[in-house]
Wavefront OBJ file of the C-alpha trace (Angstrom):
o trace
v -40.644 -20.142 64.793
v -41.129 -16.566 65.611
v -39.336 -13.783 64.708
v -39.268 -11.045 67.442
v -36.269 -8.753 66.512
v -34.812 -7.218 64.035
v -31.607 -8.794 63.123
v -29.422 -6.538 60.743
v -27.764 -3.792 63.062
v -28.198 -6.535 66.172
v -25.786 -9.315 65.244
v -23.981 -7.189 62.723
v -22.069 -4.985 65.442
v -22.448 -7.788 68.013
v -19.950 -10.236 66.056
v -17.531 -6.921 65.555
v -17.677 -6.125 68.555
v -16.997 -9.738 70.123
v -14.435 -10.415 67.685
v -12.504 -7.722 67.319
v -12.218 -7.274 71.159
v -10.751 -11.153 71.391
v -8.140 -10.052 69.621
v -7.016 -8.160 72.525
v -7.027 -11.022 74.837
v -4.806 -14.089 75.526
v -4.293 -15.645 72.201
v -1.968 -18.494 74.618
v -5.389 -20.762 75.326
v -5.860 -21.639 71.614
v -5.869 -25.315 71.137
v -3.349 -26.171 68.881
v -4.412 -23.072 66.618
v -1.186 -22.156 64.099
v 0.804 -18.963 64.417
v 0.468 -19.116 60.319
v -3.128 -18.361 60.951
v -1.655 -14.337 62.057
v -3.782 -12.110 64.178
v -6.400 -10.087 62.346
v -6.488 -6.086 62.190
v -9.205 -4.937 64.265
v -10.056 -2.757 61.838
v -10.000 -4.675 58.463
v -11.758 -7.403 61.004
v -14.505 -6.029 61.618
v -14.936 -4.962 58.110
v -15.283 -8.353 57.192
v -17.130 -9.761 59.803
v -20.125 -7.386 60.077
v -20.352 -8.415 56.281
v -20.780 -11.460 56.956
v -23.208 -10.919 60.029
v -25.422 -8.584 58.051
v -25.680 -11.318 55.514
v -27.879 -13.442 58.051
v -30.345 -10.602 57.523
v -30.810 -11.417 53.565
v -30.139 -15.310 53.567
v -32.779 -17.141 52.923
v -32.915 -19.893 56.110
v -33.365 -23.788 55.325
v -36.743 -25.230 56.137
v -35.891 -28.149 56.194
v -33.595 -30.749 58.558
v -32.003 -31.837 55.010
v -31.204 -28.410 54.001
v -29.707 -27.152 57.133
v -27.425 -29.952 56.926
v -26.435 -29.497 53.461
v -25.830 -25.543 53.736
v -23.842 -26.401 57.155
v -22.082 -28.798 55.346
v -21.135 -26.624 53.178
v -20.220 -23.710 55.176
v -18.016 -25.806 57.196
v -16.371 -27.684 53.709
v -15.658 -24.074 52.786
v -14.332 -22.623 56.305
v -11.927 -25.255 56.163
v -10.368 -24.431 52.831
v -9.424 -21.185 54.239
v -6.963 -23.055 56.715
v -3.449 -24.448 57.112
v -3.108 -28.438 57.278
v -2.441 -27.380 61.134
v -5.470 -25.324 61.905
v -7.570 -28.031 60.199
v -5.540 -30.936 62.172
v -6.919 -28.596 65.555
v -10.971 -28.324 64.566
v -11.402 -30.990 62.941
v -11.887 -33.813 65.964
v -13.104 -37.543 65.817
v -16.872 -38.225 65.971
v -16.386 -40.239 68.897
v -13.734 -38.006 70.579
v -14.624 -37.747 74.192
v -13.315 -34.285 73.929
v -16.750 -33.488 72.401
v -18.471 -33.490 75.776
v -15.128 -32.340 78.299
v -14.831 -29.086 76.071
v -17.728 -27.044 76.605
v -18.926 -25.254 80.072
v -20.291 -22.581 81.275
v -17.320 -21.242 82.813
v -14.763 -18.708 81.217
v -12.559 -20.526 78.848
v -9.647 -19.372 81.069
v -11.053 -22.529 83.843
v -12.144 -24.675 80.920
v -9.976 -24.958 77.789
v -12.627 -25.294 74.702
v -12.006 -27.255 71.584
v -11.079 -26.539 68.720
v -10.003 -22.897 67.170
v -10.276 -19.531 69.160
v -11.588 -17.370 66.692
v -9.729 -14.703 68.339
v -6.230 -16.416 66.601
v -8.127 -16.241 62.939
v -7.478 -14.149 59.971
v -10.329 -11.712 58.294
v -11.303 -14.045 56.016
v -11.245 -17.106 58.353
v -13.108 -15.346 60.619
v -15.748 -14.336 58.501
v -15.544 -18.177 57.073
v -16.494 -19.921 60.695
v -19.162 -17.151 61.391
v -21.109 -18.227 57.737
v -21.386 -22.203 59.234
v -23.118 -20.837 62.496
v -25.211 -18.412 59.657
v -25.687 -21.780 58.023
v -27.099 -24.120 61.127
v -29.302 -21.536 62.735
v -32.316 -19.615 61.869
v -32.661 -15.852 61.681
v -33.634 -16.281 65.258
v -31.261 -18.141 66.487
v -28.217 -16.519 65.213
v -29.658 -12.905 66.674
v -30.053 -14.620 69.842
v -26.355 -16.130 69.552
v -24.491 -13.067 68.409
v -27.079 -10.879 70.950
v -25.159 -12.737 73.646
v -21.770 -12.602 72.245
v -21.965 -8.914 72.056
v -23.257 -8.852 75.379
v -19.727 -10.441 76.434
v -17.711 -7.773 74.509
v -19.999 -5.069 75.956
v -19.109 -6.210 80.029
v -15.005 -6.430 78.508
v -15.436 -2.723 77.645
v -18.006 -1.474 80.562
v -17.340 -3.535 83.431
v -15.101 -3.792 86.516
v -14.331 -7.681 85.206
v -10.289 -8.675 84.804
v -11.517 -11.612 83.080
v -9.116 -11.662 79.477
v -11.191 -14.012 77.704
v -14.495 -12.440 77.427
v -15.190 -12.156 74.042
v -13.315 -15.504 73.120
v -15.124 -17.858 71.213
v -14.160 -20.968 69.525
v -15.540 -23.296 66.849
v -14.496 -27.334 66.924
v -16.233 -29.510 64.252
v -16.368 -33.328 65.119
v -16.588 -35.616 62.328
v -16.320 -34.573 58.794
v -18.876 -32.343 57.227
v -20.816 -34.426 55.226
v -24.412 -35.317 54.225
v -23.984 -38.721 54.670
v -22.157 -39.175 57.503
v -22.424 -38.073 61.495
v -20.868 -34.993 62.514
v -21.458 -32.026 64.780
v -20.373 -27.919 65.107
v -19.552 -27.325 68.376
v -19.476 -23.633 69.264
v -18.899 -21.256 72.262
v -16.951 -19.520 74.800
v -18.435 -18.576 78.812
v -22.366 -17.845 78.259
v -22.495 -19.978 75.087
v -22.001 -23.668 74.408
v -23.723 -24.791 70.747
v -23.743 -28.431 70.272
v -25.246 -29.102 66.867
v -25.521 -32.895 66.190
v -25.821 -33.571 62.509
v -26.422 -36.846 60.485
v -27.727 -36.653 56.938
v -28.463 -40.435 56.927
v -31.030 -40.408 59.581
v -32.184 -36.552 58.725
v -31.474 -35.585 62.069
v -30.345 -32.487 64.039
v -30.390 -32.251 67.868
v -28.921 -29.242 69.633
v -28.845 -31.093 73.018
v -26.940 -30.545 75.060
v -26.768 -26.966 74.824
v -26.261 -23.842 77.351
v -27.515 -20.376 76.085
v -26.198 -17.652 78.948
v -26.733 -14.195 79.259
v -25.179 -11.034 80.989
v -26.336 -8.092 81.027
v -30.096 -8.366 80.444
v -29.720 -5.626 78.546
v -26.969 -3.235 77.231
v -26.792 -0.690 74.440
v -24.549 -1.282 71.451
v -22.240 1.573 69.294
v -24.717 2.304 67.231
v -26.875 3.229 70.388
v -29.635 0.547 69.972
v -31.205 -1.019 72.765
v -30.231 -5.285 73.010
v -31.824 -7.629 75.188
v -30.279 -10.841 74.569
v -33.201 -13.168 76.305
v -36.044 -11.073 76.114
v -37.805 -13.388 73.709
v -37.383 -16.263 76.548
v -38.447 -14.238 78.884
v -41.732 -13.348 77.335
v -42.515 -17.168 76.689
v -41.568 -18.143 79.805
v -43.959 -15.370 81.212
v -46.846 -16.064 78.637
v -46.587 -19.286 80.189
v -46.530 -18.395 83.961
v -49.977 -15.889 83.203
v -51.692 -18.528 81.261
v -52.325 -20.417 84.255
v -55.058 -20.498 86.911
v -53.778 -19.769 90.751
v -54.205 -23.055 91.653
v -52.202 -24.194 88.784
v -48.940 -21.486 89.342
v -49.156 -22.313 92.879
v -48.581 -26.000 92.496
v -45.743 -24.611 90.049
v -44.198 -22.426 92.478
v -44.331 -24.823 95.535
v -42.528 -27.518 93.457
v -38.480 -28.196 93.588
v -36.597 -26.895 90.883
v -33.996 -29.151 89.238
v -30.724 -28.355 88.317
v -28.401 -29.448 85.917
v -24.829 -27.715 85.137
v -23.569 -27.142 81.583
v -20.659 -29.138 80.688
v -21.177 -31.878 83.599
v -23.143 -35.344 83.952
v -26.499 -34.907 84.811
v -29.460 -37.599 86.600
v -32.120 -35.519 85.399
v -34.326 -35.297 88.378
v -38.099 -34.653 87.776
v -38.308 -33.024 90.773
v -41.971 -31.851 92.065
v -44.438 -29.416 90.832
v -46.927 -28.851 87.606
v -47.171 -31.948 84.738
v -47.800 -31.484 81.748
v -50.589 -33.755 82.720
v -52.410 -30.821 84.239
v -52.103 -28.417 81.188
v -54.666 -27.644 78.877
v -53.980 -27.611 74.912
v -53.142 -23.778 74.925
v -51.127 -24.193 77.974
v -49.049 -27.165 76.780
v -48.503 -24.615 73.220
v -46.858 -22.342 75.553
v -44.838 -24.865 76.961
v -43.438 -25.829 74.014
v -43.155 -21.935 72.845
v -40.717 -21.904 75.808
v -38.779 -25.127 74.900
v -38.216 -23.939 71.655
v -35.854 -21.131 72.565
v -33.643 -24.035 73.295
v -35.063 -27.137 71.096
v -35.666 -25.337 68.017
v -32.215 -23.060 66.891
v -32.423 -23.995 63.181
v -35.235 -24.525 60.872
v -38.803 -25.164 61.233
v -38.727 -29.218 60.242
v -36.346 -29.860 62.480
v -38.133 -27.568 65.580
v -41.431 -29.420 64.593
v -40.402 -32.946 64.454
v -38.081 -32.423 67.917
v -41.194 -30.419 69.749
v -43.690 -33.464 68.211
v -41.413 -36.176 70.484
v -41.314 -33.583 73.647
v -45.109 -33.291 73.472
v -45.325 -37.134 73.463
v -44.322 -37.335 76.660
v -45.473 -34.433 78.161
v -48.075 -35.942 80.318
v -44.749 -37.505 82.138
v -42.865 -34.205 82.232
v -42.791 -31.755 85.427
v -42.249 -27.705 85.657
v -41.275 -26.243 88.698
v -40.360 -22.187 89.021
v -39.369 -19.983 91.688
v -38.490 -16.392 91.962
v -40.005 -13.451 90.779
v -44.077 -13.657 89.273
v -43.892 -10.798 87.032
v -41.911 -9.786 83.672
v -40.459 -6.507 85.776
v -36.277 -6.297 86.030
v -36.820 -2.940 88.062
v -37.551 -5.447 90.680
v -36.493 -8.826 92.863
v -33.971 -11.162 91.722
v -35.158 -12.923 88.497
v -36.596 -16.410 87.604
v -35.539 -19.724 88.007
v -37.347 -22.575 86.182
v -36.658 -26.165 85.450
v -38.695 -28.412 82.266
v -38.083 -32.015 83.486
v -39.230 -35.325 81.069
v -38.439 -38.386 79.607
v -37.266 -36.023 76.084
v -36.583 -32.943 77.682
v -34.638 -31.060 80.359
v -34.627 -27.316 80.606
v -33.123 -25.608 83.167
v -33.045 -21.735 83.981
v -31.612 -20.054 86.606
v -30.831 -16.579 87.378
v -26.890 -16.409 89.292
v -27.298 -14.125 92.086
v -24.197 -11.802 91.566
v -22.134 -10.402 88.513
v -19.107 -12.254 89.653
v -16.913 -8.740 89.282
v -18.841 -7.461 85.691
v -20.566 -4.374 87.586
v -21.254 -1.771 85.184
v -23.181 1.375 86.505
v -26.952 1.351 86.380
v -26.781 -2.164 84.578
v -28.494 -5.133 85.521
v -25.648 -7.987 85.701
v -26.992 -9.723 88.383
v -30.161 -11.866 88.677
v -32.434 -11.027 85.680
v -29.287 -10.189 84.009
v -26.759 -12.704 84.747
v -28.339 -15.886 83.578
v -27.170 -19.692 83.146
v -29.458 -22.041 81.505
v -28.750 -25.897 79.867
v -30.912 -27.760 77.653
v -30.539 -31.616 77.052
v -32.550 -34.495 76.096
v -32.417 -37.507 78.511
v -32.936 -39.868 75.319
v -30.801 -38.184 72.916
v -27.952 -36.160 73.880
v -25.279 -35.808 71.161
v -27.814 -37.560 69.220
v -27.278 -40.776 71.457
v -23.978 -41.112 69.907
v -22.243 -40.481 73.172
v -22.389 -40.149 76.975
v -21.838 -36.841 78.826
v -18.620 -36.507 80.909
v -17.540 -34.003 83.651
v -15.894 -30.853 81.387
v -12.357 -30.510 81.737
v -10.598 -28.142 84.360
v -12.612 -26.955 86.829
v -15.804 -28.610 85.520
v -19.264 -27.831 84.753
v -21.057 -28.215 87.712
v -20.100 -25.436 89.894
v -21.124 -22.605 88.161
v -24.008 -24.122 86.404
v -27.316 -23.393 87.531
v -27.953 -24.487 91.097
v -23.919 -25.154 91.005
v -23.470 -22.422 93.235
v -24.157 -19.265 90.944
v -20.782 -18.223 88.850
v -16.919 -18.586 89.179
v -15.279 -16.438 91.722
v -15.263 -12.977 91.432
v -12.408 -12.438 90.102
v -12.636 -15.056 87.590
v -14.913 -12.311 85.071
v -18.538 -12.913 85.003
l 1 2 3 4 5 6 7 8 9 10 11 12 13 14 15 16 17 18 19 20 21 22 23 24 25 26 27 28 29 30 31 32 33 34 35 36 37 38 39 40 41 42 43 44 45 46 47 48 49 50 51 52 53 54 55 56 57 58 59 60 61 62 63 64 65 66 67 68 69 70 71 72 73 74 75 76 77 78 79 80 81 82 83 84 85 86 87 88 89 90 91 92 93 94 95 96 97 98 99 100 101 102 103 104 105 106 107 108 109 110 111 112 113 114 115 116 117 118 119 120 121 122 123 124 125 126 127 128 129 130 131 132 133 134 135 136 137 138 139 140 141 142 143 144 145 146 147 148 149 150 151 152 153 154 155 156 157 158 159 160 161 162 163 164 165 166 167 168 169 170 171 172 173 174 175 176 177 178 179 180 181 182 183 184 185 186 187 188 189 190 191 192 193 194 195 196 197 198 199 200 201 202 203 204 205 206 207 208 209 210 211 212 213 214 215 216 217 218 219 220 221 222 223 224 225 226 227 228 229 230 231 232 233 234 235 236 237 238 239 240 241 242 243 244 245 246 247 248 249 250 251 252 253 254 255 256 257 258 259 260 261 262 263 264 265 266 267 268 269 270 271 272 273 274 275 276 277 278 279 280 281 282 283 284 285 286 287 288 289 290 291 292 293 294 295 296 297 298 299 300 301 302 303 304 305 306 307 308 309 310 311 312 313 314 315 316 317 318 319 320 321 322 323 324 325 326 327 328 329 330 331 332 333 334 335 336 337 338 339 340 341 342 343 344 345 346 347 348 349 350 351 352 353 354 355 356 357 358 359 360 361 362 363 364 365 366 367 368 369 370 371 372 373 374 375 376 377 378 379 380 381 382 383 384 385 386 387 388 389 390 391 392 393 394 395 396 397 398 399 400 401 402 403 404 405 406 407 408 409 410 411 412 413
């Protein structure tokens, strides 16, 4: 994959940030995280972490499925030797614990309890520990894109109008024991960010379906006064992809019905109406995937290749629809929507017309910058290993894209 930012300052101060601000939340949502664990110093804190998030910058990434596996396994082996028999009791889940697919949303984790520990309730070391397994399992890439969004969370908790207390809160859950022989996944997230990483050395496979990748705002500066735009790299695929077609071609895309799909919920994966990948040429299906692999292809390069090779298989069967706004230009309209619908694929992108109470002054938090998106596989979510449920609390669906935009307003963005 492509690298398109830099990542050193980016997902250094976006982890402190994020981090040291969930401190200052309610610690009272934790699931079943130990009061031995202490709260971290915001200070010493963020020390730590933004060692451990510059690291990214100098780590060499795995190329291959095998090796991402291995250094995740790892990580995770040595995250959990930094916790108490209890804290390890509280991540460490079943691989067939239906929690896996109840626990993740893409609502606040105030209307959806996540699994596992809220980083929020770890100590220095601990949290510097979970960040190095998400270091571990992504690429450069994908860990500037996940931290980009993170800080973009911490940056609405100190900008915006939004009550919400958990922005900022993220938790890690691990399902199954790390291991290179065995299945397992790293579940991550909090409200614009739901990672699930499904791992199984055996088979030398790693999906990331089902997983939701949010954003808001589209784009903010951080404290060192450097310009972040969380999804601009999705943006500009999704765009290359829109201008690399013929009129004839983006009006059959634009006239067709866009599917939706809600993080966190069950999903029929409706085709829907509009361009195949039947009518693409060979460039135009490259794009395609381009696009697909902002979602498909987090970690390293064997495991993006061999998991675009089986989308492209069936991409003669596999229909794009889009609506909204023709032009790369958040000065004006209301954003994109888009949906990728197939037999091994299901994208779905939708900008959520309002900031559901996260105004911040000459900010855009609404449309191009308040974004929900899901990606799953039909064939293989959770690596086939289990079946998608309804998420816990208020579910999934209704703030998911084409669920009716976001929580309430005064629910945070």
């Amino acid at each position: 994959m492509k690298t398109r930012r830099s990542l050193t300052a980016l997902s250094a101060w976006a982890l402190v940030g994020a981090l040291t601000l969930a401190g200052c939340g309610s610690t009272e949502e934790s699931t079943g995280s130990s009061s031995a664990a202490g709260s971290s110093s915001s200070t010493g804190a963020a020390t730590t972490i933004s060692d451990a998030a510059a690291s990214a910058a100098t780590t060499a990434d795995a190329t291959t499925t095998a090796g991402t596996i291995s250094d995740t396994a790892a990580a995770a082996a040595a995250f959990l030797a930094t916790l108490s028999d209890e804290q390890r009791e509280a991540v460490v889940n079943d691989y067939d614990d239906e929690t896996r697919t109840t626990s993740w949303s893409n609502f606040p984790v105030t209307f959806v309890q996540r699994a596992g520990l809220n980083l929020a309730d770890l100590t220095e070391e601990q949290q510097a520990a979970a960040m190095e397994v998400l270091e571990a399992l992504l690429s450069d890439e994908g860990y500037a894109t996940v931290t980009a969004i993170i800080g973009g969370d911490e940056y609405l908790a100190e900008n915006s109008s939004s009550t919400e207390d958990s922005l900022g809160q993220y938790y890690l859950a691990l399902f199954g024991d790390p291991s290179t022989a065995d299945a397992w996944e790293v579940q991550f997230g909090g409200h614009h960010l739901g990672i699930n990483a499904t791992m199984d050395g055996t088979a030398d496979t790693l999906t990331f379906a089902p997983t939701h990748l949010g954003v808001q705002p589209a784009v903010y500066t951080n404290e060192d006064g450097e310009e972040v735009q969380p999804f601009d790299g999705i943006y500009t695929d999704a765009f290359a992809f829109f201008d690399s077609l013929t009129a004839e071609q983006q009006a059959t895309l634009t006239s067709g019905e866009v599917t939706t799909c809600a993080p966190g919920d069950t999903c029929d994966f409706a085709t829907g109406s509009g361009l195949t990948g039947a009518d693409l040429s060979d460039e135009q299906r490259q794009l395609l995937l381009e696009l697909v692999a902002n979602w498909a292809g987090l970690a390293d390069e064997q495991t993006t290749d061999t998991t675009l090779a089986e989308i492209e298989a069936t991409l003669d069967d596999t229909v794009i629809a889009w609506s909204g706004e023709t032009t790369y230009d958040m000065s004006t309209g209301d954003g994109i929507n888009f949906s990728i619908s197939g037999p091994d694929v299901y994208v779905a992108f939708q900008a959520q017309q309002g900031s559901a109470g996260a105004d911040v002054e000459g900010v855009t938090t609404s449309g191009w910058g308040h974004v929900h998106t899901i990606y799953r596989d039909p064939s293989n979510d959770y690596a086939g290993s289990l079946t998608q449920q309804a998420a816990a609390g208020m579910g999934g669906g209704a703030g998911g894209p084409g669920g009716g935009g976001a929580p309430p307003a005064d629910a945070g963005q």
